[in-house]
C-alpha positions in Angstrom: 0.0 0.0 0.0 1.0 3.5 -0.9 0.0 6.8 0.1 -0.6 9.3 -2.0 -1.1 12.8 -2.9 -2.3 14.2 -6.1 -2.7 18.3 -6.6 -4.7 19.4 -9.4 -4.3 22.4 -11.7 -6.5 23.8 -14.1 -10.4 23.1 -15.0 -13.0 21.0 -14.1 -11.5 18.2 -16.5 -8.4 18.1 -15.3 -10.4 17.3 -11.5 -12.1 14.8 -13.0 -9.3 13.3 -14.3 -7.6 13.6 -11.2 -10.9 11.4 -9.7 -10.4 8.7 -11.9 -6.2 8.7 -10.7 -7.8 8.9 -7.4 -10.1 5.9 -7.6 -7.8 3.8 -9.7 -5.4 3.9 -7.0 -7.6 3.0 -4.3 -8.7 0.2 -6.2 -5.5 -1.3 -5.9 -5.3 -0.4 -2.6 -3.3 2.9 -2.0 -4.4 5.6 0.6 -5.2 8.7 0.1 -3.3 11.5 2.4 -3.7 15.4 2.6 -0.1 16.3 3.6 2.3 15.3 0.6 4.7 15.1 3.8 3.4 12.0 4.5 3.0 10.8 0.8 4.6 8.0 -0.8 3.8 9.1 -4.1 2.6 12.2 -5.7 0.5 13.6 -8.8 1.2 16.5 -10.2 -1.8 17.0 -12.5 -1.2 20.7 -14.9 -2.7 22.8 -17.0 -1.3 24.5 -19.9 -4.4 27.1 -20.5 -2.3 30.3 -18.3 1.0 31.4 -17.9 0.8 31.5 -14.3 -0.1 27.7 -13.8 2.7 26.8 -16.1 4.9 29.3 -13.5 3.0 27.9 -10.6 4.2 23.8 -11.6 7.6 24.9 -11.9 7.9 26.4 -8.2 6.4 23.2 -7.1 9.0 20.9 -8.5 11.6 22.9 -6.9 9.6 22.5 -3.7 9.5 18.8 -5.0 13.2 18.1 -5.5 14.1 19.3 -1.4 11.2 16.9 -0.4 12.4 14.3 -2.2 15.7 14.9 -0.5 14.4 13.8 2.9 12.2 11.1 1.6 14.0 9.8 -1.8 11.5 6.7 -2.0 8.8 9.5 -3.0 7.4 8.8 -6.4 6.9 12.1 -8.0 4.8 11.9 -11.3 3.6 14.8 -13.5 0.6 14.4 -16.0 -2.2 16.5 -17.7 -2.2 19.7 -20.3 1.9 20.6 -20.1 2.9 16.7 -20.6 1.4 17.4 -23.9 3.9 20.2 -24.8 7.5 18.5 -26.2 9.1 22.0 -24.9 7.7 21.3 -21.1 8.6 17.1 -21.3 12.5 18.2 -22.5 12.4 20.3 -19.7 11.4 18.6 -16.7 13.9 15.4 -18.5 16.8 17.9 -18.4 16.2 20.2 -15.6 14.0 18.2 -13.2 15.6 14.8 -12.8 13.8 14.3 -9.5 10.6 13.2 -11.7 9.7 9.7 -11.9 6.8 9.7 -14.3 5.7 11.7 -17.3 2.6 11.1 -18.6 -0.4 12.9 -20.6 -4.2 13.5 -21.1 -4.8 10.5 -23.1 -3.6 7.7 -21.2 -4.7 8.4 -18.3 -5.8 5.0 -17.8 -2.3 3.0 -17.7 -1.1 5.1 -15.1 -1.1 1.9 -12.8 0.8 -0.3 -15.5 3.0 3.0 -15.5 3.8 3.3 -11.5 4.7 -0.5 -12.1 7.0 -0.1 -14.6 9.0 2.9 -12.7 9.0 0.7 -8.9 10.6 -2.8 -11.3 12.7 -0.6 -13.4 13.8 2.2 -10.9 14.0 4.6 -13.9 12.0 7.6 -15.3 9.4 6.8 -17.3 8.0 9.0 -20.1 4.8 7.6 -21.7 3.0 10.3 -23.3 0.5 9.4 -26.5 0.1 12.7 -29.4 -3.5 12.0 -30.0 -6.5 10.4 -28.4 -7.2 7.0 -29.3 -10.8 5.0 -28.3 -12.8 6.6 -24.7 -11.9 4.3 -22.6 -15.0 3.2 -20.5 -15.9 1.9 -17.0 -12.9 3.6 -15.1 -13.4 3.7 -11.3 -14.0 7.6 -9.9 -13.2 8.9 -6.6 -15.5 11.8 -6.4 -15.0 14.1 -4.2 -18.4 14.6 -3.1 -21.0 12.0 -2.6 -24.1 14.6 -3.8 -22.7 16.2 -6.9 -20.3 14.6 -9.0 -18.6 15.4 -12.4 -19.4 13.7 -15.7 -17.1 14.2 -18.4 -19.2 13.6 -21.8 -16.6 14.2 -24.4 -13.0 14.8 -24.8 -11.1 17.4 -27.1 -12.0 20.0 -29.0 -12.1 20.9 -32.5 -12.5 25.2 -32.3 -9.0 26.2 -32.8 -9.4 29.4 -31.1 -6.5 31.5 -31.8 -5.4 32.2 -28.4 -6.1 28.8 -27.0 -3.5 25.6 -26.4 -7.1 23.2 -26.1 -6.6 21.3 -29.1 -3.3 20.9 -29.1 -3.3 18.9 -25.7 -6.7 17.4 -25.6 -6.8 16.6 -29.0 -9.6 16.4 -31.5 -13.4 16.0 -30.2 -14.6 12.6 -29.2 -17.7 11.8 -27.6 -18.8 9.0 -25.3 -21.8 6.7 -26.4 -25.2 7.9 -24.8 -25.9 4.9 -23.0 -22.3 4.7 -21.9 -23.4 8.7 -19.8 -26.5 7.7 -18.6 -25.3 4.8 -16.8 -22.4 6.3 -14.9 -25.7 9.2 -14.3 -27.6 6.2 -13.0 -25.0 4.6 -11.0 -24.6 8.0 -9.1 -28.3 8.9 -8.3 -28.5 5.2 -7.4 -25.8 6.0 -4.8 -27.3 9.6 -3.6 -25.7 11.6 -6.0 -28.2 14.5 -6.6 -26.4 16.7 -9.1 -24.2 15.8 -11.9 -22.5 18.7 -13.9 -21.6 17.4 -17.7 -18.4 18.6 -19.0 -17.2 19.3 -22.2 -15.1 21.8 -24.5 -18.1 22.6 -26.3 -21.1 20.6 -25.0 -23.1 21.8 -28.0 -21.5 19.5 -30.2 -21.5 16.3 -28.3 -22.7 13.8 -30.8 -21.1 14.8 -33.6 -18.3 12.1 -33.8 -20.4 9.1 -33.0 -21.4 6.6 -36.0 -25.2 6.8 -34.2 -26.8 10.1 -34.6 -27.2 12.1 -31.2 -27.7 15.7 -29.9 -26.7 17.0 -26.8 -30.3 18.0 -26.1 -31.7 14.4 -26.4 -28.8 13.5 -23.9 -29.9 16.3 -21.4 -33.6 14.9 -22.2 -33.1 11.4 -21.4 -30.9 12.4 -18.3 -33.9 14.2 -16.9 -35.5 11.0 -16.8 -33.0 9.1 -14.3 -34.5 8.1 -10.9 -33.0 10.0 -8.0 -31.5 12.8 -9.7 -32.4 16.3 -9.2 -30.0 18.7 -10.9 -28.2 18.7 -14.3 -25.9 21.2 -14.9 -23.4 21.4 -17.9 -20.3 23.6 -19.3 -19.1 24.8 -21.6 -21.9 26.1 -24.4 -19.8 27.7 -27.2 -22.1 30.5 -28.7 -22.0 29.6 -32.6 -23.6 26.2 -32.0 -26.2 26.5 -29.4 -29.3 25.4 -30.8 -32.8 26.4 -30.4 -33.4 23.0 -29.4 -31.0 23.2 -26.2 -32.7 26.6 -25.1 -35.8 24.9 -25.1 -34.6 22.2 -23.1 -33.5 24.3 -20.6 -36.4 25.7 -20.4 -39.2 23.1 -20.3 -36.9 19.9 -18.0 -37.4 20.9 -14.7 -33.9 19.4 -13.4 -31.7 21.1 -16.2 -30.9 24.1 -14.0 -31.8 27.6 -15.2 -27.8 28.3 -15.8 -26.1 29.1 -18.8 -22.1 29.5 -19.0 -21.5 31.4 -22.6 -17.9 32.3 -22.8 -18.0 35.4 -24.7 -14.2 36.0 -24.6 -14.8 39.7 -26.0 -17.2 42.2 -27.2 -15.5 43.4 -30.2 -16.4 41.5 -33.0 -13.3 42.7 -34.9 -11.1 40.8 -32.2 -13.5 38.3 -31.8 -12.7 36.9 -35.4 -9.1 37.3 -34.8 -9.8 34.8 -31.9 -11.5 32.9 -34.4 -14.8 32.6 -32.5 -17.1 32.0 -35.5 -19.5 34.2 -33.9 -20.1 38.3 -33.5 -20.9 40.6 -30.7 -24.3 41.3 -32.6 -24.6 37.8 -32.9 -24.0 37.1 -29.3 -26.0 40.3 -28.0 -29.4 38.0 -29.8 -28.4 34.4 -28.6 -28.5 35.9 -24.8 -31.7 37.7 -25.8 -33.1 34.7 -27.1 -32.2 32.6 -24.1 -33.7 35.2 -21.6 -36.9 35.1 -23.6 -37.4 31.8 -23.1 -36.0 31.3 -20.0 -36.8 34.6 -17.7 -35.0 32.8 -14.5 -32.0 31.8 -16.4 -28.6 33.1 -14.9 -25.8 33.7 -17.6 -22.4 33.8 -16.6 -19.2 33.9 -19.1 -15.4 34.4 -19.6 -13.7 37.6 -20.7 -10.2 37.7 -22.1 -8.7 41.1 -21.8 -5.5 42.4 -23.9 -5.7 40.4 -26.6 -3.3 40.9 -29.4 -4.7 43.8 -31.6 -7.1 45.2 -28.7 -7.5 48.7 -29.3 -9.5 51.2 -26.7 -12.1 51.1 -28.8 -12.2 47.4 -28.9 -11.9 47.0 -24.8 -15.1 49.8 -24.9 -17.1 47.2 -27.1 -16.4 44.5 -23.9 -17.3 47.1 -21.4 -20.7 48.0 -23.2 -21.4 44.2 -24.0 -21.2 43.7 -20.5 -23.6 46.6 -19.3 -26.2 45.3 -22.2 -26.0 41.6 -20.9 -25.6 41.9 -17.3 -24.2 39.0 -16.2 -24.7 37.2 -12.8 -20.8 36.3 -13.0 -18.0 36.9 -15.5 -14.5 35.2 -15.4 -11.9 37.5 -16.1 -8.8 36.9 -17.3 -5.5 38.5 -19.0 -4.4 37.3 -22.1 -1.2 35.4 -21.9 1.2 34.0 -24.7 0.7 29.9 -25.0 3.3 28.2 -27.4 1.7 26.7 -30.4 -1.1 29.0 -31.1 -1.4 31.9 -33.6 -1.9 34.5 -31.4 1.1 34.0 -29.8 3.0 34.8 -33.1 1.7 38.2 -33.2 3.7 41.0 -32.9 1.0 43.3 -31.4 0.9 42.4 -28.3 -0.9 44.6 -25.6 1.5 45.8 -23.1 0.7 44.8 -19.1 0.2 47.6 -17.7 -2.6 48.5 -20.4 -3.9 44.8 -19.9 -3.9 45.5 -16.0 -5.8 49.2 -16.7 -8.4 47.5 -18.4 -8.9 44.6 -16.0 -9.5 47.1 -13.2 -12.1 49.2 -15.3 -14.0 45.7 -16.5 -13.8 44.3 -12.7 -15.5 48.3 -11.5 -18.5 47.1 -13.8 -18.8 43.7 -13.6 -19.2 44.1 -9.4 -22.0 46.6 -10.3 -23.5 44.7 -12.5 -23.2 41.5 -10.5 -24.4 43.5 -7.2 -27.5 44.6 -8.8 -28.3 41.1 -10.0 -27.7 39.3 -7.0 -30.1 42.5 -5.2 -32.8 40.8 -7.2 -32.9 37.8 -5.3 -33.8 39.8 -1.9 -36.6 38.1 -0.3 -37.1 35.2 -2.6 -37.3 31.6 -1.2 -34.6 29.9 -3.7 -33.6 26.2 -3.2 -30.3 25.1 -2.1 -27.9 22.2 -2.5 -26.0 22.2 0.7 -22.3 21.7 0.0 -20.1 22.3 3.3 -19.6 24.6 6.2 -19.0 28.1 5.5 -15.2 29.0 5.2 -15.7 32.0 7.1 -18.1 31.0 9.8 -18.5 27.3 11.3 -22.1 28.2 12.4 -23.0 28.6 9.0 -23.4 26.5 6.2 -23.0 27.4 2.1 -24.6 25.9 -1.1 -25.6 26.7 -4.5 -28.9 27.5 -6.3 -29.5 26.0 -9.4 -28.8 29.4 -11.0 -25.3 28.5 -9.4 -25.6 31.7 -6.9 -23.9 30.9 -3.5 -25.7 31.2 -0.6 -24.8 31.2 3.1 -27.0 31.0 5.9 -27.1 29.6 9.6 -27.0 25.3 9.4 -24.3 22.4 10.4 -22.9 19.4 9.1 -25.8 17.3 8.9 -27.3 19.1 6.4 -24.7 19.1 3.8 -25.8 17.4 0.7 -29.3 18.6 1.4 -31.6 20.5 -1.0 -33.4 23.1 1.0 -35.9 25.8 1.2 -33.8 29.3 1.9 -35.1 32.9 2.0 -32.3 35.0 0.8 -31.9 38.5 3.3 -29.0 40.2 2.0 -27.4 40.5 -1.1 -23.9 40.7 -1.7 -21.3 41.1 -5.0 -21.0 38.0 -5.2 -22.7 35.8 -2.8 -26.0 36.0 -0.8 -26.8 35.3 2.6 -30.4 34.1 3.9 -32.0 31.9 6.3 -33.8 28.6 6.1 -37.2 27.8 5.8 -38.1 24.8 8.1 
């Protein structure tokens, strides 16, 4: 038996890969520990999508190296987004001899026949695959909470947005067979799972690579049929593909929550076809129209990308008025950052930091207005809340989410965790709301 450690960086895929680590290991056996101090081996799963994480892994395997010093049985491995990247694998080879495994996003599932091959051998071993080969089914999964679990529903991506590594590391789009989903869906509401949130690059396409016709709607449809289950949430909708059909969904299946993420990235539609977004900010402007029309509850949340290569004023001005016109419950905001392989990176007019760091504090002033003003409208409502832990500010209190993904705090303990209930929200804050139950 081993214990182990593994730290994940990055999105909700790379955590769900990390599960399936995680439950592959304790299938065979091995312990999971929360101090890497007391670890016999550790995961280091990355992501490649921000300059910062890349910066971030580095530090760690320096911090890596002096551990290993005091406990040189440790089994360090590295896997995910940056294992994809030939540039990052020399590296860590050369520079980082401390590593004992290398591996990537496609083969995830030998890890095991990997970790055997390093304790026999007593060697480094690289095993990273270029491209994605078959899904492979039926892995075990250590979610990490027993009422709301991830459910990855296809793999890849096939966009090619300028700016983004995606493709490059994940490889092309692949989906999982329909029955395939709704079994690992039933197998969790069987086992008091009561939300599952479906992940994908671009959930609008799932479907498209299977020999037998599907749709992501009809999968949402027949996944608000499973016994047991009472919220279905999904990311990420790319805006040029999402259908009438899906909006309709949405709106008429009672357990597909009233939440929309609809990464806009920009509201210049100049830069948004440098990005190569296949979409523009009129374009965009009438989707989120359209999806408020027929679903007056919905919340929309999305991701912003400021200082793109190219962005003028004027350009940054068409993000800051998109934002007033949309008023959205939550953006993600981020600062563009150089990743190797992709156009964008090539381009010579790149946006200076302290412009990019002007403009982020501008955007933040009126998202927090905007975000304010739509959490103000919840005052006094009686929402319904999964229970998801105590409050990291206050033991006495307990915090969840509503289905329109707002977080809520309000007085509770421990034994309601993983509990839908009745709250009536009292105070309204930028980005959270606080309330009290209804018995």
């Amino acid at each position: 038996m081993m214990k182990f450690k593994i730290t994940t960086y990055g999105c909700q895929m790379n955590e769900n890969d990390s599960e399936k680590i995680s439950g592959m290991l304790k299938n065979l056996g091995h312990l999971p520990v929360v101090d890497e101090k007391e670890a016999d081996l550790v995961i280091l799963n990355t992501c490649s999508v921000r300059e910062n994480a890349n910066d971030k892994f580095f530090g760690h395997l320096g911090y890596f190296k002096r551990l290993k010093e005091t406990n040189p049985k440790m089994v360090l491995c590295v896997c995910g987004c940056m294992m994809q990247q030939e540039s990052v694998i020399m590296e860590v080879k050369s520079r980082h001899r401390h590593v004992d495994i290398i591996f990537g996003t496609h083969n995830i599932h030998e890890f095991p026949q990997l970790l055997d091959q390093h304790l026999e051998k007593e060697e480094m071993i690289v095993d990273v695959w270029k491209d994605g080969a078959d899904i492979v089914e039926n892995l075990p999964v250590d979610h990490r909470y027993p009422f709301k679990a991830y459910v990855s529903i296809m793999h890849g991506c096939n966009n090619f947005c300028s700016y983004c590594i995606v493709p490059y590391t994940r490889g092309r789009e692949r989906s999982r067979k329909m029955e395939s989903i709704i079994l690992e869906v039933e197998a969790l509401a069987a086992n008091g799972c009561k939300e599952v949130t479906l992940l994908g690059q671009n959930v609008n396409s799932y479907g498209d690579s299977l020999e037998e016709p599907a749709t992501f709607s009809e999968l949402l449809t027949r996944l608000a049929n499973v016994e047991g289950l009472e919220r279905i949430r999904f990311m990420t909708s790319h805006p040029k593909d999402l259908s009438d059909d899906l909006i309709r969904v949405i709106a008429e299946e009672k357990k597909v929550c009233n939440h929309v993420h609809l990464p806009v990235q920009s509201g210049s539609s100049k830069v948004l076809r440098e990005m190569n977004r296949k979409y523009t900010k009129e374009q965009y402007l009438q989707l989120v129209e359209k999806i408020r029309k027929e679903v007056p509850e919905v919340a929309i949340t999305t991701d912003i990308i400021i200082g793109f290569p190219g962005e003028t004023e004027d350009d940054f001005e068409e993000t800051l008025d998109l934002m007033r016109l949309c008023s959205f419950d939550l953006a993600f905001t981020f600062l563009y950052s150089t990743r190797e392989l992709t156009p964008a990176s090539q381009r010579e007019d790149q946006v200076p930091d302290d412009i990019k760091h002007q403009r982020m504090d501008r955007l933040l002033e009126v998202h927090h207005e905007i975000s304010r003003a739509q959490n103000e409208k919840y005052l006094g409502k009686i929402v319904e809340v999964l229970v998801e832990g105590l409050s990291k500010n206050n033991p006495d209190r307990v915090s969840g989410r509503t289905e329109t993904a707002k977080l809520v705090n309000f007085p509770g303990d421990e034994s309601m965790v993983g509990q839908i209930v009745k709250v009536k929200i009292t105070d309204a804050k930028t980005f959270s709301l606080d309330g009290t139950i209804i018995e």
